[in-house]
N, C-alpha and C positions, 0 to 999 in steps of 0.2 A: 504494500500500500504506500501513496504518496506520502510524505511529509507534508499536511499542508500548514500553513503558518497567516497569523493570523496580523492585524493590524499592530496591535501591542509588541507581536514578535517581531516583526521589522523594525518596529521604531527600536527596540531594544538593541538590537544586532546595529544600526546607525547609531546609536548612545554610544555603543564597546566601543564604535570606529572612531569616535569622535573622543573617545576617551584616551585612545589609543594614541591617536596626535598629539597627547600631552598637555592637554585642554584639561585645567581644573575641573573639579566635577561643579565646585560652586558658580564657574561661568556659566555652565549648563541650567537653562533656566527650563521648568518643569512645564512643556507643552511646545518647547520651541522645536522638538527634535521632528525635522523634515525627512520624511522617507522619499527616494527616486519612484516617479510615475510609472516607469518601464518595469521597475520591482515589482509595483501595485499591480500591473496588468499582467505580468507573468506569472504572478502568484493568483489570479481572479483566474487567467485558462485553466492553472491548474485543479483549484476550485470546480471549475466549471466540469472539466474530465472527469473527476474523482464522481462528482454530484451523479452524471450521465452514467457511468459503470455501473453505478452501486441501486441505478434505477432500478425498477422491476418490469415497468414496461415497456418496450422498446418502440413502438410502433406511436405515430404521431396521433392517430385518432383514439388511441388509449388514456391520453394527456387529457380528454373533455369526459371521462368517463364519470359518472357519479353513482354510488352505490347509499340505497338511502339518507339520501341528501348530504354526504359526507364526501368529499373529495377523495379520490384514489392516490395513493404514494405517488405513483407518476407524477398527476395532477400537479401536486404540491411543489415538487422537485422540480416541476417544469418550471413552475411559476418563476421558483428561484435563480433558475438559470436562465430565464430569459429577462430578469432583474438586474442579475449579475452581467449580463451581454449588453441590455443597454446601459447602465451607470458607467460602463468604461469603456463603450462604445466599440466590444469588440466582433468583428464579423467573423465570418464565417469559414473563412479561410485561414484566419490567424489561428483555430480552434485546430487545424489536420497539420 
């Protein structure tokens, strides 16, 4: 299974780095630490892959299915990667 990592873990791994340059910790002010965009978006595909494997079902017309009035695993899973797809605006080609 992937590693996925989550907002907090990034910034954290950019704190070490920044720590690492020999930067006080007390110059480090508490919300300033900027994680790279291309991080964010590599780590959302991966998100994305992990979300799609771990579905149960595979098929796109499965995604509107409802079983007494309750959303299907699909369903829900779907919702979130295609939440995930648009917030970082990634297509469909960058996913293969």
């Amino acid at each position: 299974m992937t590693q996925l990592k989550t907002l907090k873990d990034l910034e954290k791994e950019e704190y070490n780095n920044i720590r690492s340059w020999g930067i006080p910790q007390s110059k480090i002010k508490k919300g300033m630490i900027r994680v790279d965009s291309l991080k964010l978006r590599q780590e959302a595909i991966k998100w994305i892959n992990e979300l799609d494997k771990e579905s149960y079902y595979k098929s796109d017309d499965a995604e509107l299915r409802i079983i007494d009035g309750l959303e299907t695993e699909r369903s829900s899973q779907h919702r979130v990667i295609n939440w995930i797809k648009y917030f970082f605006n990634i297509t469909e080609e960058e996913l293969r």
